[in-house]
Backbone of each chain as ProteinMPNN parsed JSONL, in Angstrom:
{"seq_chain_A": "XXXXXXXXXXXXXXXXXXXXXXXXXXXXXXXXXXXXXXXXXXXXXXXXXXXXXXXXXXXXXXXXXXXXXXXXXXXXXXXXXXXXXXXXXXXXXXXXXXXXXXXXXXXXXXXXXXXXXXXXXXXXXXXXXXXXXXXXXX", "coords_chain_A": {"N_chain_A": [[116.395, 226.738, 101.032], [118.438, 228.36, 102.817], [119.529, 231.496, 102.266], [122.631, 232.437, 100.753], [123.599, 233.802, 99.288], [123.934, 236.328, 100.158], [124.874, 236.802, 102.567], [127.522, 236.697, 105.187], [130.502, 234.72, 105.096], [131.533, 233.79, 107.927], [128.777, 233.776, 109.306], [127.483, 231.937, 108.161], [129.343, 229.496, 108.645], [128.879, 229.31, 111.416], [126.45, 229.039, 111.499], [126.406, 226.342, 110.067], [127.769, 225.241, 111.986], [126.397, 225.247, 114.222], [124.164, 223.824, 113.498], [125.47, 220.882, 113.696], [126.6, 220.678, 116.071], [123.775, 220.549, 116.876], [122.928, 218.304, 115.553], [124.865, 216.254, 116.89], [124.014, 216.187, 119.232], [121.446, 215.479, 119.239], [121.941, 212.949, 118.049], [123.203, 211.679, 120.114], [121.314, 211.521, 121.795], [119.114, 209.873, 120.046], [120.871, 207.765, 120.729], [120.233, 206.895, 122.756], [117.632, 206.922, 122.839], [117.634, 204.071, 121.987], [118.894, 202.519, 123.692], [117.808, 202.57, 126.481], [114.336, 202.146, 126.798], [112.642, 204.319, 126.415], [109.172, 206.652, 126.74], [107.539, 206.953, 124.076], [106.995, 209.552, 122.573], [109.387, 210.868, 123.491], [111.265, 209.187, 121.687], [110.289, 210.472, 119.406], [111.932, 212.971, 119.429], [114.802, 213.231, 118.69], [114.946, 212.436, 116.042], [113.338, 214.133, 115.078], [114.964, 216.469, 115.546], [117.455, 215.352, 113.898], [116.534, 215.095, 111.437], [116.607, 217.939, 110.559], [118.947, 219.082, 111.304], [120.736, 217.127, 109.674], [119.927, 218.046, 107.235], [120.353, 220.809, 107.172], [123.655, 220.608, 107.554], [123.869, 218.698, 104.94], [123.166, 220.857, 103.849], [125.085, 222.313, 100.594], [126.25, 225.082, 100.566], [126.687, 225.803, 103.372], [129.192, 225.714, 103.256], [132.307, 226.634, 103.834], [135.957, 226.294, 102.669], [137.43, 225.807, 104.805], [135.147, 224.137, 107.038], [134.466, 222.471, 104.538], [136.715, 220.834, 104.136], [136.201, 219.466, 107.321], [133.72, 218.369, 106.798], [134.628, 216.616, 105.033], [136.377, 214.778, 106.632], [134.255, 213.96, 108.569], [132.895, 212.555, 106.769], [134.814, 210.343, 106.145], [135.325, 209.221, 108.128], [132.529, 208.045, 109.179], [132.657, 206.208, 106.946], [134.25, 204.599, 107.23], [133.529, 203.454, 109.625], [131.219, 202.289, 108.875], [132.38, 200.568, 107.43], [133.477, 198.962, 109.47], [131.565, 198.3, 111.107], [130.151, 196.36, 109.457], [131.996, 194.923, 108.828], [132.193, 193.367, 111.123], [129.776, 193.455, 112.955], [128.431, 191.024, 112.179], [129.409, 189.283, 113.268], [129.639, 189.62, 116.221], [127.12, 189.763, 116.589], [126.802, 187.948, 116.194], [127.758, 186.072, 118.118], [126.222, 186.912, 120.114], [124.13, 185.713, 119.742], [124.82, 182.823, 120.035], [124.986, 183.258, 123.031], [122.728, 183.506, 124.058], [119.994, 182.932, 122.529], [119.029, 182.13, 119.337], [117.072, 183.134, 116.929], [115.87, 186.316, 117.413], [118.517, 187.536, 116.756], [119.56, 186.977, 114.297], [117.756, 188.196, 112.825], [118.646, 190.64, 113.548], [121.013, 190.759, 112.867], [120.58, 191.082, 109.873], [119.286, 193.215, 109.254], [121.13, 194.961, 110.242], [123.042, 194.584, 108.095], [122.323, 195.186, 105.851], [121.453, 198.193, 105.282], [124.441, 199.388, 105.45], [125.481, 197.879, 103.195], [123.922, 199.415, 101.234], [125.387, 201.994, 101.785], [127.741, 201.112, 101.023], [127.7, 200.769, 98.235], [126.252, 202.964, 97.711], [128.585, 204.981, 98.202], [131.049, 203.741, 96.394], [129.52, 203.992, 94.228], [129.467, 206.841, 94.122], [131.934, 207.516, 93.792], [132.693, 206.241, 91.558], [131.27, 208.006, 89.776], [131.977, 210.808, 90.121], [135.382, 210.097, 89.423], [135.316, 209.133, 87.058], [133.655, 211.691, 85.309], [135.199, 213.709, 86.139], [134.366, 215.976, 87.03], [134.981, 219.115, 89.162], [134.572, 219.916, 92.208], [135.101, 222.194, 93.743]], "CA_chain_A": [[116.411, 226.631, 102.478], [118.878, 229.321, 103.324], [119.626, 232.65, 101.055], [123.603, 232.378, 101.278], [124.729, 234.882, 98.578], [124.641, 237.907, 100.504], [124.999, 236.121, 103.986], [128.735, 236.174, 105.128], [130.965, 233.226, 105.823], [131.253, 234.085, 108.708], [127.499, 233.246, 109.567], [127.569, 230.454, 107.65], [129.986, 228.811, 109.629], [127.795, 229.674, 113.099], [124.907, 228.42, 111.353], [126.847, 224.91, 109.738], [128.618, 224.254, 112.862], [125.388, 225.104, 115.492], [123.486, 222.319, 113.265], [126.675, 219.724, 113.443], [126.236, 220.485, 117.37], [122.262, 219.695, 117.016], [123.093, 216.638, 115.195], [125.684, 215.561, 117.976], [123.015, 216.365, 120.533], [120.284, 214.466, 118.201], [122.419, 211.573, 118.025], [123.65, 211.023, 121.82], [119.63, 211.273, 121.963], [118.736, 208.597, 119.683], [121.184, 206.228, 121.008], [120.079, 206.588, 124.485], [116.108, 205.75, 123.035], [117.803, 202.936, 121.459], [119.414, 201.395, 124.557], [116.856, 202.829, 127.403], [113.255, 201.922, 126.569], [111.801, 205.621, 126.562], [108.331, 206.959, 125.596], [107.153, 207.057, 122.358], [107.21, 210.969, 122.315], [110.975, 210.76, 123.974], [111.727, 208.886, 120.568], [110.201, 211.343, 117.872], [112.39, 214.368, 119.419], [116.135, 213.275, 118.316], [114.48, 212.181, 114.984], [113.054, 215.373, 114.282], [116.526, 216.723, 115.707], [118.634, 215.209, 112.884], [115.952, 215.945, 110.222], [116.716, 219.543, 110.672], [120.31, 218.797, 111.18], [121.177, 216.86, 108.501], [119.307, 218.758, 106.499], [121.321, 222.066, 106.948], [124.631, 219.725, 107.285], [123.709, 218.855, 103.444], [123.035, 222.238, 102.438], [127.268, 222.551, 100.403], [126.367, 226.435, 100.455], [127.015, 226.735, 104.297], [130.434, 225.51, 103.89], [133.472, 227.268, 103.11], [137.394, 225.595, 102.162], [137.43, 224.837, 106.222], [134.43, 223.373, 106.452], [134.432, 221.492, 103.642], [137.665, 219.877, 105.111], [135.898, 218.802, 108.275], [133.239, 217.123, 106.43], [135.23, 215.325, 104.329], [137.009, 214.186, 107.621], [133.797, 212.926, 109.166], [132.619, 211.573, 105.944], [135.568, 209.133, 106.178], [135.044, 208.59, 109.587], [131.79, 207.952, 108.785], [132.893, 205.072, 106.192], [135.076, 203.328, 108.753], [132.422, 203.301, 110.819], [130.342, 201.671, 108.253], [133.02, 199.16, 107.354], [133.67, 197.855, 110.774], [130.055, 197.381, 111.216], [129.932, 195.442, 108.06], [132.903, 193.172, 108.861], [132.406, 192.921, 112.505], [129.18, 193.266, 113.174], [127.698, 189.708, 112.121], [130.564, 188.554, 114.032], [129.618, 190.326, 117.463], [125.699, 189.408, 117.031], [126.666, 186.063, 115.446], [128.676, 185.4, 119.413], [125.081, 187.084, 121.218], [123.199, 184.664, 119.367], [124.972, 181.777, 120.707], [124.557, 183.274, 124.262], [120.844, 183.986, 124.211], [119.194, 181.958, 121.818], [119.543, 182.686, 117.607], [116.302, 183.995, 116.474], [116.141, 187.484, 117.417], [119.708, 188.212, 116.495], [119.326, 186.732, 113.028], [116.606, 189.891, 112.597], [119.158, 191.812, 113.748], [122.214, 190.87, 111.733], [120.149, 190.912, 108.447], [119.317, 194.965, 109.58], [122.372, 195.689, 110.263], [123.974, 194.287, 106.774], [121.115, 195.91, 104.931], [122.0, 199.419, 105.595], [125.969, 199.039, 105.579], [126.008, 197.477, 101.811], [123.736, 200.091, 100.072], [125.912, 202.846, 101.931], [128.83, 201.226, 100.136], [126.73, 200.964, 97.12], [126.5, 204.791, 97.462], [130.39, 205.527, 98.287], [131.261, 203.893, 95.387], [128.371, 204.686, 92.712], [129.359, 208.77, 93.653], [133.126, 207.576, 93.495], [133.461, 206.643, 89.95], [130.601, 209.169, 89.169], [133.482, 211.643, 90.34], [136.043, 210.067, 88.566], [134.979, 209.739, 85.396], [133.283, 212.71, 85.141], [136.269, 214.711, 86.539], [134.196, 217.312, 87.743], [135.365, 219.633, 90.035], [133.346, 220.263, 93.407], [135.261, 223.171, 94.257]], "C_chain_A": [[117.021, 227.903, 103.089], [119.471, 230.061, 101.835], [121.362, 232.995, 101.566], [124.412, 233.444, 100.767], [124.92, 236.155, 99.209], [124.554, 237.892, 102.401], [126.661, 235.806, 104.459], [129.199, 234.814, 105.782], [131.096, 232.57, 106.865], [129.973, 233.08, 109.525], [127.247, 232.577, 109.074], [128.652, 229.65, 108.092], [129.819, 228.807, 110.869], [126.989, 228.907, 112.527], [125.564, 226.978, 111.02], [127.083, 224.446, 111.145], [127.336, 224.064, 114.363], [124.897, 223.768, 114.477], [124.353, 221.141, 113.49], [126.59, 219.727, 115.479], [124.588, 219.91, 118.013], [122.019, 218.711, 116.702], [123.818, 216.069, 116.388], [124.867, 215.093, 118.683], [122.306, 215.13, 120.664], [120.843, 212.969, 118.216], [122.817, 210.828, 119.065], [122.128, 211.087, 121.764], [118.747, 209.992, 121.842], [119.29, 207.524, 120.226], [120.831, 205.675, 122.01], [118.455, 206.17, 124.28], [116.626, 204.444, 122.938], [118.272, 201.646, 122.727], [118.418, 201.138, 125.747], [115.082, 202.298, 126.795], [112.393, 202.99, 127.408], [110.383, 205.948, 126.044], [108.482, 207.345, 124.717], [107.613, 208.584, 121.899], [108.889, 211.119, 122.321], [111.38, 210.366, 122.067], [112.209, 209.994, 119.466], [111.52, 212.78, 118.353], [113.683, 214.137, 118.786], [115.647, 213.191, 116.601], [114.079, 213.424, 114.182], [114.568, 216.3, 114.254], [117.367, 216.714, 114.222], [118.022, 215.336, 111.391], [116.654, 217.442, 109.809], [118.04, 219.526, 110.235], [121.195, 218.448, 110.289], [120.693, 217.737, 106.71], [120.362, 220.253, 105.537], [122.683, 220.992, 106.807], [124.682, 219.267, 105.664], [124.125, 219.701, 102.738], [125.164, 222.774, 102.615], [126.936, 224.226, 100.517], [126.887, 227.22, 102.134], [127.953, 225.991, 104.093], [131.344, 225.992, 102.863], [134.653, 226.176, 102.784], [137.302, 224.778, 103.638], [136.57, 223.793, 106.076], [134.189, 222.018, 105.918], [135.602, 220.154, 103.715], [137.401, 218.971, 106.402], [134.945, 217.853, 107.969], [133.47, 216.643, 105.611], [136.067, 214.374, 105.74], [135.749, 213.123, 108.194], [132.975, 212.033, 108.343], [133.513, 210.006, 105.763], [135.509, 208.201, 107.331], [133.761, 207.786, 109.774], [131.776, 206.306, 107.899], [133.614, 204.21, 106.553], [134.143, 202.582, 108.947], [131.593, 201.756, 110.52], [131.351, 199.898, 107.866], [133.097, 198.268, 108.151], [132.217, 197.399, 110.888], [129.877, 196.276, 110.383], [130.476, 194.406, 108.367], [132.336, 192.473, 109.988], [131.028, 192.614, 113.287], [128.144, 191.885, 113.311], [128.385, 188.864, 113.082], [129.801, 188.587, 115.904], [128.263, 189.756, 117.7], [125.947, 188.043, 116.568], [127.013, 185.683, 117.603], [127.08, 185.731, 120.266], [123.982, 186.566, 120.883], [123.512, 183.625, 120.171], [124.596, 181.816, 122.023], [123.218, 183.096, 124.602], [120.091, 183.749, 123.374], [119.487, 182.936, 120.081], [118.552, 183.635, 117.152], [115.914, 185.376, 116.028], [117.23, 188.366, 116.485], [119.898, 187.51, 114.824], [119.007, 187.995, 112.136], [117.476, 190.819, 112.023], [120.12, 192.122, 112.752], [121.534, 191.243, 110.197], [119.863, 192.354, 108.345], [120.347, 195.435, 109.478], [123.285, 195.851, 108.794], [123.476, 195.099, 106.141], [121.966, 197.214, 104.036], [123.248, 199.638, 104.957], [126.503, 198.725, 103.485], [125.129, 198.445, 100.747], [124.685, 201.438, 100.64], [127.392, 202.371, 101.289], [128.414, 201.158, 98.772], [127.104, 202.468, 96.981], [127.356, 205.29, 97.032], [130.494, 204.624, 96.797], [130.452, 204.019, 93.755], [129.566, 206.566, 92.744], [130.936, 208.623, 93.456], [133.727, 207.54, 92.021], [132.49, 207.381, 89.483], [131.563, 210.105, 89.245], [134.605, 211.79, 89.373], [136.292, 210.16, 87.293], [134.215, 210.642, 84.568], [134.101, 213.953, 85.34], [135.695, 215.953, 86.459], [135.295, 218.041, 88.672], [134.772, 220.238, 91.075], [133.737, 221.599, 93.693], [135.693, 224.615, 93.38]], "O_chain_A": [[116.299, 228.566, 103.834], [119.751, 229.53, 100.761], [121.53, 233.683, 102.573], [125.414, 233.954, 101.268], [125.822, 236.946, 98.933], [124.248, 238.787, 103.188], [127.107, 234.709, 104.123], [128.638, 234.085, 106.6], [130.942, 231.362, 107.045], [130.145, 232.023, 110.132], [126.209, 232.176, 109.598], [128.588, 228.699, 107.313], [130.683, 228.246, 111.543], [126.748, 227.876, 113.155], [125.198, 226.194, 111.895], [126.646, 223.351, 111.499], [127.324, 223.173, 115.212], [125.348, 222.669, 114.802], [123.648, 220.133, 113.439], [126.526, 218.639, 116.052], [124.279, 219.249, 119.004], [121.132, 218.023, 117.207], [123.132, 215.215, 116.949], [124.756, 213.89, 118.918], [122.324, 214.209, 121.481], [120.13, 211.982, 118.393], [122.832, 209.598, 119.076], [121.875, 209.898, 121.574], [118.079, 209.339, 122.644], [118.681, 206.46, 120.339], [120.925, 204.49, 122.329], [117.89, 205.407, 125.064], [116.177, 203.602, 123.716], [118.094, 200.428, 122.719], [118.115, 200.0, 126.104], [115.428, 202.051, 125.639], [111.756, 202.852, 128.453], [110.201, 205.582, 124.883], [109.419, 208.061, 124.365], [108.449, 208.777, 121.017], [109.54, 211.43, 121.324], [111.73, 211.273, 121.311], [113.265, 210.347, 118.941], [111.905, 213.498, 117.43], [113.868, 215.11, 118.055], [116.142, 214.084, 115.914], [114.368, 213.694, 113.017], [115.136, 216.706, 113.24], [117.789, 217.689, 113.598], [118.688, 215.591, 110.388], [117.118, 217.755, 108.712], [118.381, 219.846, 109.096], [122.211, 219.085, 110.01], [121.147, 217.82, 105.569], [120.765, 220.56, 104.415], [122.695, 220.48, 105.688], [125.747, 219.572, 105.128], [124.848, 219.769, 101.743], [125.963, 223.148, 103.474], [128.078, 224.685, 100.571], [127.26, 228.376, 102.332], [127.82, 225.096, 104.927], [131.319, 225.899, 101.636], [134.206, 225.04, 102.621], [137.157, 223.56, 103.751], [136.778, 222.795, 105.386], [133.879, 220.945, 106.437], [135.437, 218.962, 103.457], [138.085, 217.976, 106.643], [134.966, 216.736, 108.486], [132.55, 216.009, 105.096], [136.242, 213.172, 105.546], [135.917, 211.909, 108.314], [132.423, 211.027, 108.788], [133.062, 208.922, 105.393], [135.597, 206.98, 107.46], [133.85, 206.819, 110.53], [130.992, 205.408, 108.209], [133.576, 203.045, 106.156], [133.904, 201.424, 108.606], [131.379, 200.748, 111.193], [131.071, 198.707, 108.0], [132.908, 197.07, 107.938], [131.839, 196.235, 110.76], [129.387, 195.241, 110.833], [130.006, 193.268, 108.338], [132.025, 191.283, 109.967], [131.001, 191.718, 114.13], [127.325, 191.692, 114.21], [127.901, 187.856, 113.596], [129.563, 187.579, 116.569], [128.041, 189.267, 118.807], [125.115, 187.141, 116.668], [126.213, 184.937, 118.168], [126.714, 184.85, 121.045], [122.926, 186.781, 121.479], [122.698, 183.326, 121.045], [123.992, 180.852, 122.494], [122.834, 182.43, 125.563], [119.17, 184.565, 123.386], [119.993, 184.04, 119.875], [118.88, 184.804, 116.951], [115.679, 185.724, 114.87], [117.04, 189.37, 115.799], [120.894, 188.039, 114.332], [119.603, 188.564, 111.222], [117.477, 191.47, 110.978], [120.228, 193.116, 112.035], [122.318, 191.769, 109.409], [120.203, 192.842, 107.267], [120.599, 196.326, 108.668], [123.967, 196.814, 108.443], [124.239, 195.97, 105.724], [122.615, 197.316, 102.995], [123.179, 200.113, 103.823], [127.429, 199.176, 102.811], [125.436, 198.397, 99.556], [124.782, 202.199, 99.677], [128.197, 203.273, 101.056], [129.22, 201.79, 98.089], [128.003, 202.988, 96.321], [127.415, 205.916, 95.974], [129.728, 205.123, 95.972], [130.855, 204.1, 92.594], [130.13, 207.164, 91.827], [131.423, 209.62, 92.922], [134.597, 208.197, 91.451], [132.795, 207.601, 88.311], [132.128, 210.25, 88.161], [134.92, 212.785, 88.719], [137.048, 210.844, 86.602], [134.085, 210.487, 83.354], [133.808, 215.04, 84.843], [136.265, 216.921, 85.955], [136.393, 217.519, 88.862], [134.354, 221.356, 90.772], [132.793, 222.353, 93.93], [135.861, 225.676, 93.981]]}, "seq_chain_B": "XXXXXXXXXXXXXXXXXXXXXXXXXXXXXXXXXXXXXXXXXXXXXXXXXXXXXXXXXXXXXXXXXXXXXXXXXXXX", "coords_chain_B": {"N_chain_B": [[151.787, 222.067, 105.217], [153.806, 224.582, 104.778], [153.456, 228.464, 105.764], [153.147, 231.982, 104.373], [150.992, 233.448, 105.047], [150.232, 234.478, 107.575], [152.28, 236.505, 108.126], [152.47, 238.21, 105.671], [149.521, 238.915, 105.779], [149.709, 240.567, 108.317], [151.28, 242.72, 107.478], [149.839, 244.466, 106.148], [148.228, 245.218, 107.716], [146.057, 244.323, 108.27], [143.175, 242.025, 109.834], [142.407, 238.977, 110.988], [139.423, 238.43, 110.777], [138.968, 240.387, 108.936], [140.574, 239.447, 106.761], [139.489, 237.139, 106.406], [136.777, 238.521, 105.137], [137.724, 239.642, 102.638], [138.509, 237.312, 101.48], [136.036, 235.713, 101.15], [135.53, 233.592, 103.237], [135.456, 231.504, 106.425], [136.61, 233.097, 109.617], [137.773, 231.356, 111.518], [138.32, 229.507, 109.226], [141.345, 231.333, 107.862], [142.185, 231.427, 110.127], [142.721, 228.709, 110.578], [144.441, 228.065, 108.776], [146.976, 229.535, 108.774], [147.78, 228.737, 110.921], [148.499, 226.3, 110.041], [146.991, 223.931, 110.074], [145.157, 223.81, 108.37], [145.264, 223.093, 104.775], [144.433, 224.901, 102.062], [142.026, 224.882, 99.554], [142.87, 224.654, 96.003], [141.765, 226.577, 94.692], [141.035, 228.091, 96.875], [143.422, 228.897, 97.505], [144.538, 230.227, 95.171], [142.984, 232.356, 95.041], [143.571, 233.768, 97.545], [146.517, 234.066, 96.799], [145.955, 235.639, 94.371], [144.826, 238.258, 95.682], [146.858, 238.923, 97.261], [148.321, 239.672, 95.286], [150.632, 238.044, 94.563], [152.644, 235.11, 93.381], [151.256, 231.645, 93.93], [153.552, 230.228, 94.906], [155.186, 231.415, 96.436], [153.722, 232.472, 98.417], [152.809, 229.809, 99.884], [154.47, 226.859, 101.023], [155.456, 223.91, 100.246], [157.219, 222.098, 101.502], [160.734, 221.179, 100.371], [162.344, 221.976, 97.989], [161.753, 220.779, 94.753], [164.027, 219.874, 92.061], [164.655, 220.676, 88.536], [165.86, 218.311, 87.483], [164.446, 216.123, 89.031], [161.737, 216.321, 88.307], [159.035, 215.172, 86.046], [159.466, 212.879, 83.377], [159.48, 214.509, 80.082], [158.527, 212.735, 77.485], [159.377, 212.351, 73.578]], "CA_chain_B": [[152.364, 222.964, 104.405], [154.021, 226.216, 105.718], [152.665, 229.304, 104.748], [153.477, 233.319, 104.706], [149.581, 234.49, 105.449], [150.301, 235.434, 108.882], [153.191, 237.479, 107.968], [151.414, 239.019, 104.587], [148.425, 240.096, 106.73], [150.05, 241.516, 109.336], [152.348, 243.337, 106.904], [148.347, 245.134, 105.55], [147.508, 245.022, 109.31], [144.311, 243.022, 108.279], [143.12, 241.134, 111.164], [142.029, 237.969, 110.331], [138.402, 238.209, 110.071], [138.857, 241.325, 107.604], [141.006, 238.534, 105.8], [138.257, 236.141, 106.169], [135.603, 239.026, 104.535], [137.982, 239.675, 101.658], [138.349, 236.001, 100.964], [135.069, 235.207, 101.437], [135.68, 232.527, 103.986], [135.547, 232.359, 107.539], [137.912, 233.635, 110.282], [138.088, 230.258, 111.79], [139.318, 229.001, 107.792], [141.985, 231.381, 107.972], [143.199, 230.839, 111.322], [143.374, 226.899, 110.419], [145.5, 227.931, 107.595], [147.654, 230.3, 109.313], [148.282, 227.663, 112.062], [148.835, 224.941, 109.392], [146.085, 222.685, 110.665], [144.068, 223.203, 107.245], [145.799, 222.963, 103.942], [143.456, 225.494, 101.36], [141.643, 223.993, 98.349], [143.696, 224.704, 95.308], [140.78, 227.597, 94.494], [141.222, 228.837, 97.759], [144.777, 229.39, 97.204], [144.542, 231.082, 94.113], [142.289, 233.791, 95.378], [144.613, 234.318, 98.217], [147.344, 234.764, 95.401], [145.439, 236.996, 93.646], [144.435, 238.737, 96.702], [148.38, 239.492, 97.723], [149.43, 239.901, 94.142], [151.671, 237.415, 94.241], [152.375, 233.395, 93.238], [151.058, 231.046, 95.039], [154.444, 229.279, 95.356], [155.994, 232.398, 97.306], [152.805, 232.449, 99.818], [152.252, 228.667, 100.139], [155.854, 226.233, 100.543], [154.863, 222.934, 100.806], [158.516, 221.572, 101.578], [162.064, 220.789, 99.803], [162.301, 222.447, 96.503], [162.797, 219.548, 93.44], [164.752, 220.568, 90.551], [163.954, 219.789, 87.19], [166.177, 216.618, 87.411], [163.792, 215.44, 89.416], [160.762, 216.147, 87.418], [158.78, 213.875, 85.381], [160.301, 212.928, 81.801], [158.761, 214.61, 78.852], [158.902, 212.162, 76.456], [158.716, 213.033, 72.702]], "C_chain_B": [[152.372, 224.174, 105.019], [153.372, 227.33, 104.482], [153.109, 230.763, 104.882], [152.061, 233.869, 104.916], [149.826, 235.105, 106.667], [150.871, 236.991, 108.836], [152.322, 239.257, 106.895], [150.517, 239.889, 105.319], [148.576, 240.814, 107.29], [150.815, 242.752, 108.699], [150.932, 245.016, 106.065], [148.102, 245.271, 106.697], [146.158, 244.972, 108.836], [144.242, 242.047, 109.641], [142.345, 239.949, 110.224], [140.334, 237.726, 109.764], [138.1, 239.562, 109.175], [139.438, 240.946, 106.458], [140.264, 237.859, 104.637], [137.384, 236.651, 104.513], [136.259, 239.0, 102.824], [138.25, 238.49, 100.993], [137.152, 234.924, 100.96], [134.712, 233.563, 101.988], [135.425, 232.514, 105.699], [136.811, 232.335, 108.125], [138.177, 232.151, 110.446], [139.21, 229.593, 110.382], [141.08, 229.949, 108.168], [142.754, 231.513, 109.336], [143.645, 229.335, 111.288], [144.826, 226.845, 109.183], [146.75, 228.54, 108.117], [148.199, 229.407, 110.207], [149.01, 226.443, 111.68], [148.066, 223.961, 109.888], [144.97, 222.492, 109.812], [144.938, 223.96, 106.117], [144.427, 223.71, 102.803], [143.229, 224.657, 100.161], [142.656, 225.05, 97.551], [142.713, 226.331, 95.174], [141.126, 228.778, 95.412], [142.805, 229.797, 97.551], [145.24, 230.019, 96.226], [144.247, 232.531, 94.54], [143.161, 234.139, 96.248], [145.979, 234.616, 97.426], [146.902, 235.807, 95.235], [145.224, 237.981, 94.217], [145.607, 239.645, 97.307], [149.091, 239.898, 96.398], [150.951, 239.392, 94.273], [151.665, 235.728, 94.109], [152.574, 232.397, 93.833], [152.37, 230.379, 95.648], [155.402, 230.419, 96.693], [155.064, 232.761, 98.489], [153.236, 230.678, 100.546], [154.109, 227.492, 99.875], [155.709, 224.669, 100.974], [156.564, 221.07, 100.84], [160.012, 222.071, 101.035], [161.537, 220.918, 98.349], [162.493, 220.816, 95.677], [162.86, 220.34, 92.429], [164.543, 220.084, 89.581], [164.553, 218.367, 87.081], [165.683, 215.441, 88.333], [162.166, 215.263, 89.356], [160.454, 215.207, 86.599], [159.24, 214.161, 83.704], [158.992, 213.491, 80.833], [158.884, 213.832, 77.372], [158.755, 212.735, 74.738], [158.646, 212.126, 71.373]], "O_chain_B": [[151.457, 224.754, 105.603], [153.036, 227.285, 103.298], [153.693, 230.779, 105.966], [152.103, 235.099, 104.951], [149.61, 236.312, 106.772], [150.408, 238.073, 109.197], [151.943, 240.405, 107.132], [150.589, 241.105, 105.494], [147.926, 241.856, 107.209], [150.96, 243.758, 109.394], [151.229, 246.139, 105.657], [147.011, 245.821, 106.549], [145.279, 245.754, 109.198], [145.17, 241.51, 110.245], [141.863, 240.052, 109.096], [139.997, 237.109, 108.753], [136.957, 239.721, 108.746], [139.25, 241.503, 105.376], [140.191, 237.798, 103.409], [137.25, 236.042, 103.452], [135.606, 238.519, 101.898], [138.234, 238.593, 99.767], [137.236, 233.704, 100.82], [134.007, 232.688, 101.484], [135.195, 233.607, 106.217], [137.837, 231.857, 107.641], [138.812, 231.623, 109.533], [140.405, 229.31, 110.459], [141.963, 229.272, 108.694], [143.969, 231.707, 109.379], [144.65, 228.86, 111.819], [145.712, 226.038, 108.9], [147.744, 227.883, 107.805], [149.429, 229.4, 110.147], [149.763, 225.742, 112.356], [148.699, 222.943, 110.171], [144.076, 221.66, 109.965], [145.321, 225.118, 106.283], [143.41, 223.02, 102.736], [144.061, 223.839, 99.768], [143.173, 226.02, 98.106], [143.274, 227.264, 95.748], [141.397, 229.936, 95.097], [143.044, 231.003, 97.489], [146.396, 230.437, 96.302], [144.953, 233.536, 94.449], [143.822, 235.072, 95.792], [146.418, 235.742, 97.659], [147.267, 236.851, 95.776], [145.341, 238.975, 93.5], [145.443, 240.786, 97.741], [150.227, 240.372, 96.378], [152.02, 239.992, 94.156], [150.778, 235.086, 94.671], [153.664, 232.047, 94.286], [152.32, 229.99, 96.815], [156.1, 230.012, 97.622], [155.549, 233.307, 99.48], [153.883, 230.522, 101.581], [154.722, 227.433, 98.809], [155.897, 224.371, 102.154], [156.711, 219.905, 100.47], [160.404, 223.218, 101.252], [160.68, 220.277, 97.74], [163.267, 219.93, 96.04], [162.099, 221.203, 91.991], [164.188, 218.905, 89.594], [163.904, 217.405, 86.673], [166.15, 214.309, 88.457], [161.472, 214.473, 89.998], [161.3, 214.37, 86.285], [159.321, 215.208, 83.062], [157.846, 213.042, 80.84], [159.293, 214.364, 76.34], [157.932, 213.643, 74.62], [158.065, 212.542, 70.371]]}, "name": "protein", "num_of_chains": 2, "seq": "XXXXXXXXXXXXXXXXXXXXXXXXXXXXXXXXXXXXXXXXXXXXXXXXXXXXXXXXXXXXXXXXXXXXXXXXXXXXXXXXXXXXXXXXXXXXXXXXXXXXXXXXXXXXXXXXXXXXXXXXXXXXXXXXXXXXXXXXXXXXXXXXXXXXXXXXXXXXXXXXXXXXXXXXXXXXXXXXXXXXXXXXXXXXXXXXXXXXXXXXXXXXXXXXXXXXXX"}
């Protein structure tokens, strides 16, 4: 994707942190299709957005010691995130079921869990991959 | 964790992103370190050692000395 070895850090920390601002962007984007009922086109643009975004955000070559400190920060933040959804979430659509009939929000809760339990799946598959491999990332 | 980079550098009058180049990091990195608002990977902190010719414990002070009687037992 990007040719980093003779690219300074420098510019690899412009280029990591402009994509981490196109993801931001990308993501206040999506949430606003998600709540607004926008055209179709409106949709695909945040989508392609965080393609790109996450993409570079991936690539470990644009990140230096900093960096690599901030996304371990919003990786945790990140796994909060995911927890509270997990606990709280069935909870929150379980109460907007009762208001407004069950059906729908059944859908919803069963989406929402989905997601949430293979991303802890993940976190801990790459955790004891880590551990008992005692690599070293850095 | 406190640190002597500010001092060090300035003592080379390196500015920080001629720091950066020789540590192949960016400026931003060592201004977070310099400020104490980012703690270097262990790696990182080597090369900056190596970099000042000197050990890391006399750059990098990450508190209240402990003395060996408060080291862990070597059993035998």
């Amino acid at each position: 994707m990007f040719k980093t070895s003779s690219v300074p850090a420098e510019n690899r920390y412009a280029m990591f942190l402009t994509m981490v601002h196109l993801g931001a962007i990308a993501t206040l984007l999506l949430i606003a299709t998600l709540i607004f009922d926008l055209p179709g086109f409106v949709d695909g643009l945040p989508q392609g957005m965080l393609f790109v975004a996450i993409g570079a955000i991936l690539y470990r070559k644009l990140r230096d010691d900093y960096v690599e400190d901030l996304w371990k920060a919003g990786i945790s933040a990140a796994f909060v995130a995911i927890a509270v959804c997990f606990l709280f979430a069935p909870l929150a659509l379980g109460l907007l079921g009762d208001m407004g009939g069950n059906a729908p929000w059944r859908d919803a809760e069963i989406a929402v869990q989905w997601p949430a339990a293979i991303a802890f799946l993940a976190f801990f598959a790459g955790f004891y991959r880590r551990m008992l491999s005692g690599g070293a990332s850095r | 964790m406190k640190n002597r980079l500010r001092v060090l550098r300035a003592e080379r009058e390196w500015s920080q992103a001629e720091l950066a180049g020789r540590l192949d990091v960016s400026r931003q990195a060592v201004n977070a370190i310099e400020t104490g608002k980012h703690d270097p990977s262990l790696g990182l902190a080597f090369r900056i050692a190596r970099l000042f010719a000197m050990p890391v414990e006399q750059i990098f002070d990450d508190g209240p000395e402990h003395g060996p009687e408060h080291g862990p037992e070597h059993g035998g």
